[in-house]
N, C-alpha and C positions, 0 to 999 in steps of 0.2 A: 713554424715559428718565425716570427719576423727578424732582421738584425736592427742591433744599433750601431751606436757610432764607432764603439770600442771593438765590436767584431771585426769592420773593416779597418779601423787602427791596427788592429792586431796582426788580420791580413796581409796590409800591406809590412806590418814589420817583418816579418817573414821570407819577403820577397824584395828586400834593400838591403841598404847598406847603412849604416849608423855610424858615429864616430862620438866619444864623448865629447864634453867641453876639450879637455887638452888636445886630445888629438886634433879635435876643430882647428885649434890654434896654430899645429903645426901644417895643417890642407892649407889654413892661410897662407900662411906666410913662403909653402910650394905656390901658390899662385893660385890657390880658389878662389873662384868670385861668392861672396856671399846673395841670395837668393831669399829675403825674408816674405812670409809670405801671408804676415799677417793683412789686418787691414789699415787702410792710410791711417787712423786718427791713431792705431797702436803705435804703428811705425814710425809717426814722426813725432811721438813721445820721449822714445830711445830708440836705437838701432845700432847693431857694430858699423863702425864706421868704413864707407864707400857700399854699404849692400844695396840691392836692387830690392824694390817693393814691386811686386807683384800679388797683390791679391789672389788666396786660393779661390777664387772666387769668380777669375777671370785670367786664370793660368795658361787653359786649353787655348783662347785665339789669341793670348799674348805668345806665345811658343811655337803658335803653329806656324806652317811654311806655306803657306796659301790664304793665311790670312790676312788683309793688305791694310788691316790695324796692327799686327803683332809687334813688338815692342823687339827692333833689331840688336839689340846688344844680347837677350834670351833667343831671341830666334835662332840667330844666327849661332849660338853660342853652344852647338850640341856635341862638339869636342872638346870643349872645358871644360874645367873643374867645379862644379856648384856645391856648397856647401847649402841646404835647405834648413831655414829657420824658420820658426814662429813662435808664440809664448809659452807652448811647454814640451813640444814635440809630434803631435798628432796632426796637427795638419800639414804638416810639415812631412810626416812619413806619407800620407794619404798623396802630396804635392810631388814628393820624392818618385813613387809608383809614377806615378801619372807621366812622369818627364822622363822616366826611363822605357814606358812604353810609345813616347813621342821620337823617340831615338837617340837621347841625350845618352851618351855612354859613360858617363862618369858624373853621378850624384847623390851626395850623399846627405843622411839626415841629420841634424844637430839634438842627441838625446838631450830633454829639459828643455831646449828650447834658449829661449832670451831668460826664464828665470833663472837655468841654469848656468846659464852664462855668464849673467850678472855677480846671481850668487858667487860665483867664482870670481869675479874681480878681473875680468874682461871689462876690455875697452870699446866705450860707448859714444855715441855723439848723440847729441838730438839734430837729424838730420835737416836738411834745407826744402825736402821737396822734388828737387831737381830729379831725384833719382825714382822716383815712386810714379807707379802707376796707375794714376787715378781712375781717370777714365777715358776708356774706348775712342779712340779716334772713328771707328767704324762701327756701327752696330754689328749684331751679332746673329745669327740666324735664328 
């Protein structure tokens, strides 16, 4: 039988770490970077204010350590704190896996995502850009 998406959702929840909306708030305010990982036109809709956009979609050579596009502030970033977002929480757990088996030791996922976030009356910006990662300085193999 074949999977879908929610098998490996479910997979990866399994195997993370999650924190709801509040506790998100308190990773912040320890000094998590937020890590959203939807895509650009979501992102720079809304976004918690200062997060990094990284595309689940371009996660792996933004992250990696050999890659000489990877996006240095995630690269380099595999002893801090990442809170993982996106708009409801699955790619976000699937992006959370992904960065903890890249070496990241401390990441965790934001259940709900941005809707839950909102929902709850978190603080939003519509972002500048500046921080989002569009596209690939390097192609990719």
């Amino acid at each position: 039988m074949s999977k879908g998406l929610m098998d490996y959702v479910q997979a990866a929840m399994a195997q993370i770490q999650t924190a709801e909306v509040e506790q998100a708030k308190g990773l912040i305010a320890e000094g998590y970077q937020v890590l959203d990982v939807r895509e650009p036109g979501e992102y720079l809709t809304v976004a918690i204010p200062g997060a990094l956009n990284v595309p689940r979609g371009v996660l792996e050579p933004a992250a990696d350590l050999q890659y000489p596009g990877a996006n240095p502030r995630l690269r380099d970033g595999r002893k801090d704190g990442w809170l993982v977002v996106c708009k409801s929480g699955g790619r976000a757990a699937l992006a959370t896996q992904t960065l903890q088996e890249m070496g990241f030791e401390k990441v965790v996922n934001m259940v709900g995502g941005m809707d839950a976030w909102i929902q709850a009356g978190g603080q939003t910006e519509v972002p500048s850009g500046e921080n989002s990662t569009v596209v690939l300085k390097v192609p990719c193999l």
